[in-house]
N, C-alpha and C positions, 0 to 999 in steps of 0.2 A: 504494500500500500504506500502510493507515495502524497504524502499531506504537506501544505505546503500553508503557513499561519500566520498571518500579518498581522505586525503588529508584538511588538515582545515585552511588554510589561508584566506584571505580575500573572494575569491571568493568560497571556499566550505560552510565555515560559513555564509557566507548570503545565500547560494542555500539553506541550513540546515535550516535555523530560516523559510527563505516562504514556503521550501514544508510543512513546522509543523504546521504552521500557514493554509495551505492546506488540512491539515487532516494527512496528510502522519506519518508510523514511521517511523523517521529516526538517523540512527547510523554513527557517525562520527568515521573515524579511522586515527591517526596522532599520532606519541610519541611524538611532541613537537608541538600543539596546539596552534595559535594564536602566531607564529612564523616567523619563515624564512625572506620572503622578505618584509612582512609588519614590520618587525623591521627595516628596512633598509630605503624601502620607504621614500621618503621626500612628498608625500599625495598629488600635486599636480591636481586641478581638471580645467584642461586645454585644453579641446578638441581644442580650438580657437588658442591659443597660439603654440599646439605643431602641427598643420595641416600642413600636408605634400604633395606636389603634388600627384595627385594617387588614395588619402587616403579619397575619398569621402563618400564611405560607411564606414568609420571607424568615420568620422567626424560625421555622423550621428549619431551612435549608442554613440559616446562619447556626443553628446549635448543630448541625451535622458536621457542618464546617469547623467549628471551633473546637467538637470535640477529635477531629483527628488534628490537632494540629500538632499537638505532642508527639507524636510517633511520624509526621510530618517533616515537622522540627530533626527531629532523633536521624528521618533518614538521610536527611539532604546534609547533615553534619557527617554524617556515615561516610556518605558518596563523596565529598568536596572537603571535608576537615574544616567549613565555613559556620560557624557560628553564627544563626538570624536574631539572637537578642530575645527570644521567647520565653517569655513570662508567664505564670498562669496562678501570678498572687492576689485575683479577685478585681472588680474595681466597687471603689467607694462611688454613689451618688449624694449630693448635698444638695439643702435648700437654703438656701439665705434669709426669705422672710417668712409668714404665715402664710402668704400666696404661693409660694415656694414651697411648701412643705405642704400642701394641699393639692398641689398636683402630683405630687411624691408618693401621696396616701394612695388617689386615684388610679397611678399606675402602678403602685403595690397591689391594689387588689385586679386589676388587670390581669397582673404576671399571675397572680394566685389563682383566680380563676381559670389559668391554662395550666396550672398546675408544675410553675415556674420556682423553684428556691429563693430564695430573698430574705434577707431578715432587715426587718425594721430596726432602725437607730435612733436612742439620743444625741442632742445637740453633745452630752457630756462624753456619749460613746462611741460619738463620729472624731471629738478630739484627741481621744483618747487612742483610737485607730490610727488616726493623722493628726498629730501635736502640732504642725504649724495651721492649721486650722484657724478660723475667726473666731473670736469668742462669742457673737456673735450668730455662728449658722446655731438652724432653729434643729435638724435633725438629718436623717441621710437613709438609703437603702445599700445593702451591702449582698453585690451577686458574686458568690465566692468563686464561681467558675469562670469568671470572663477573666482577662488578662489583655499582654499585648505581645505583639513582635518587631522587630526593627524593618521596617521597608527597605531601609539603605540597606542593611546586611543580607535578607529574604532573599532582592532582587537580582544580585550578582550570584548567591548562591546556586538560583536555581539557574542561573544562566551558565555557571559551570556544570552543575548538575546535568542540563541537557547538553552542549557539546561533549562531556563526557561521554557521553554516550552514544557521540557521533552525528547530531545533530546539526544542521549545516546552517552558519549563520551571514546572510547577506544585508548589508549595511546600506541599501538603497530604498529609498522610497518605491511601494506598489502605488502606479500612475490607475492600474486599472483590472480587473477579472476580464481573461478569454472566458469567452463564450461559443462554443459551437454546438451545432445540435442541440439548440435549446439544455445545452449542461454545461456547468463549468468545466473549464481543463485545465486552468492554473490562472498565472498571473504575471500581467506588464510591468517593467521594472521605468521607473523615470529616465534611464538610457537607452530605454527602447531592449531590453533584453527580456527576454519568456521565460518562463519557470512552468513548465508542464503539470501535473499534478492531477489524482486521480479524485481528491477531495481538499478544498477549499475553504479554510475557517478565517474570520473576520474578526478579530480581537484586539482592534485599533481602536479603543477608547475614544476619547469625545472626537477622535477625527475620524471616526468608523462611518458618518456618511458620506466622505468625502471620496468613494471609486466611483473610479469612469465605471463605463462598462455593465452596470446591472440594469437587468429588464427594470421596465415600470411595474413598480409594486414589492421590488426585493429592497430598496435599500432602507436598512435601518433607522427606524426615528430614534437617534439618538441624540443628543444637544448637551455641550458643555457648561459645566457649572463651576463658578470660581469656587477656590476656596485659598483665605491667604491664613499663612502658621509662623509663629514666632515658634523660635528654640532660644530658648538660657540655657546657662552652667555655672553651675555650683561644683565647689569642693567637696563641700560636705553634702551627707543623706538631709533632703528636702521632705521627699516624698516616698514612701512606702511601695505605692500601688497607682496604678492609675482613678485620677480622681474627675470626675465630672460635676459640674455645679449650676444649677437655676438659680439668677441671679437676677430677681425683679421680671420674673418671666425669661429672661435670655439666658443660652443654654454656652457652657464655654468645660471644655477640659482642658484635662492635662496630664499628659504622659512621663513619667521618670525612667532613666534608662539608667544600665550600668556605673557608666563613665561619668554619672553626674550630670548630663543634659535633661532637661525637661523640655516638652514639647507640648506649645500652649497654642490650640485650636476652637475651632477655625469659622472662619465666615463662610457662608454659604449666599453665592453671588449667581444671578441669572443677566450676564453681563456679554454674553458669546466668550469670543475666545480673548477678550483680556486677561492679560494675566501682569498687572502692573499693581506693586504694591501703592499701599493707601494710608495714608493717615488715619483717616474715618478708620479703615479698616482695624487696621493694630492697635490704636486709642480702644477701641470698644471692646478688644480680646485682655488689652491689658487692666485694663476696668474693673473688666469682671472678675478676673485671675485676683488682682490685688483685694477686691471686697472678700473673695474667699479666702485669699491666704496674703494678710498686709505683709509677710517678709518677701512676698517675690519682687519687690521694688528692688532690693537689694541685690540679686542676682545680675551677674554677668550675661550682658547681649551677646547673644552670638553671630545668628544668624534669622535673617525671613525672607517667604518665599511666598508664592502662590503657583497655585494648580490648577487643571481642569479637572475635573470628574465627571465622568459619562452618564448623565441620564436617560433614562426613557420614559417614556406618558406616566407610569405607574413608580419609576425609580427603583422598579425590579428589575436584574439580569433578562438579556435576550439569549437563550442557549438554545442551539439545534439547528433542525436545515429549516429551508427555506424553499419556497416552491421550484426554485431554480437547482435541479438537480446536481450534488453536488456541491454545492453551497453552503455554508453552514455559520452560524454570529455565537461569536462568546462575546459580548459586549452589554454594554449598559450597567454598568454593577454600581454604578452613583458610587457611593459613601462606603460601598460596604465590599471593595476588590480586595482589600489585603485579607480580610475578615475570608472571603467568600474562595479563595483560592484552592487550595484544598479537594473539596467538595466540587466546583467548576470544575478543575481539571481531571476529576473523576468521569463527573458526567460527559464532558466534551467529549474527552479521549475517548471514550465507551461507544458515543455516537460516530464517531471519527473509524470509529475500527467494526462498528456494528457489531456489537457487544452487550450486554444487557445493561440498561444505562440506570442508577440509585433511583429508584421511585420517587425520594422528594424532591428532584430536579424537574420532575413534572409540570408544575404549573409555569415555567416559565420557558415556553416553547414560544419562539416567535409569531407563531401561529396566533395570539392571542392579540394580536392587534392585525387581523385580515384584513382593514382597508388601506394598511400602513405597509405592512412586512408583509408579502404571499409568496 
């Protein structure tokens, strides 16, 4: 089988490493490999923490995902001696005020009712978890299973991971999908060169609408979403765990990594493909950061950035073929690619190789937007 999978961020790179591992050959095509939004990423592995009414079948496919990531994690250190930074020491949720801590209750019993772990916290027992805390916050929920992992570490990993294994990686832009005989056959390179291919996956994040070449009705409705991320650094231990905070309604985290960086996020922008830092922007991230925790003033700037993240209509993953034989989108995974990796490149690979693909990868068949994707 020769597969051939645009696009190499987080989620192409893991589809690459299991179809190889599958039998399959496969050719990756991206000029800048182990890039884009996983440099951005602050790695969050949260299905628990970020549940949303609605989001039942996302919440699924995110706990399927989080719970392999440990043996994940375990094998791609195996394969590459690369270390992705995987954590799995819970994240703290906090509220700041009464209104804060009233939607905290609300989606406590949410979670409960899907029969979700959580334990409820005091104001005394969320400081007590996290001491540089506000004196301040009114209370917190505490999902002992969520965790995080580093995107910068993850991404390179798995990109050795798959050339290890033989994995062919072209560092050019795909201009376009051949088409003949109403099926795909691979894909145009920006220099006019072909890449043949018997199966064709699309996992170019927010710029996955951007190929020539597909009939009316296959191309992806997918649309970029900014999002900009401060990192500091500290010396010394800040943060325990990953902590997220409702702050007057607005929603802000913050990830601690080994090395002393913290990773404070993120806005969430419907701006196209801007990707230009903002005043507004980092003012309002550091706002909130400081009402939850007044010592982050004191930390060392490092570094900020901003991202795109690939949405689609519903800001659930597009995985599977598409009416055009041959064809196939791992794209759209919004908020939740590092999160959702794992799991996607289970099910890709499986469809990829016609395999029996995990059942909670179900509901998110392109299929489900017919007058969009066919």
């Amino acid at each position: 089988m020769q597969i051939v999978i645009i696009g190499a961020g987080v989620i192409g790179l893991a589809t690459a490493w299991r179809a190889a591992q599958g039998g399959a050959a496969v050719t990756l095509v991206d000029p800048a490999p182990a890039s884009g939004a996983s440099s951005v990423a602050a790695g969050m592995l949260t299905p628990v923490s970020e549940l949303s009414y609605g989001e039942e079948p996302l919440l699924r496919l995110g706990l399927a995902s989080r719970d392999r990531y440990r043996a994940f994690a375990a094998e791609l250190a195996e394969a590459t001696g690369l270390d992705t930074g995987y954590r799995d020491d819970g994240t703290l949720q906090v509220a700041f005020d009464a209104d804060d801590l009233k939607l905290l209750d609300d989606l406590r019993a949410f979670q409960e009712g899907l029969g979700i772990p959580v334990e409820a916290l005091t104001g005394r027992e969320c400081r007590k978890a996290e001491p540089m805390l506000a004196p301040g916050v009114r209370g917190g929920l505490l999902a002992p299973e969520d965790g995080s992992v580093d995107p910068r570490r993850l991404a390179p990993a798995l990109l050795a991971a798959a050339e290890g294994l033989g994995v062919r990686l072209v560092r050019r832009r795909a201009e376009g999908v051949l088409v003949e005989r109403d099926t795909a056959t691979g894909v145009r390179l920006d220099d006019g060169t072909e890449i043949r291919a018997d199966r064709v996956l699309l996992a170019a994040g927010p710029w996955s609408g951007d190929l020539a070449g597909l009939p009316p009705g296959t191309v992806p409705p997918v649309r970029p979403v900014k999002g900009q991320v401060i990192r500091l650094r500290t010396p010394v231990p800040f943060l325990r765990r990953t902590t997220r905070g409702l702050v007057k309604g607005s929603s802000v985290y913050l990830v601690p990594r080994a090395d002393g960086e913290i990773v404070i996020g993120a806005t969430q922008e419907e701006l196209g493909f801007d990707t230009r830092v903002t005043a507004g922007g980092l003012w309002e991230l550091l706002r909130d950061a400081r009402e939850l925790l007044p010592g982050i003033t004191e930390l060392e700037f490092a570094e900020v950035t901003a991202g795109l993240r690939p949405g689609s209509p519903d800001n659930a993953p597009l995985m599977g073929p598409t009416a055009l034989p041959g064809f196939y989108l791992g794209t759209g995974h919004f908020r939740n690619g590092i999160l959702l990796a794992p799991v996607s490149a289970d099910a890709l690979a499986a469809m990829l190789l016609d395999r029996p693909v995990p059942a909670v990868a179900a509901p998110f068949s392109p299929a489900r937007f017919p007058t969009e994707v066919q």
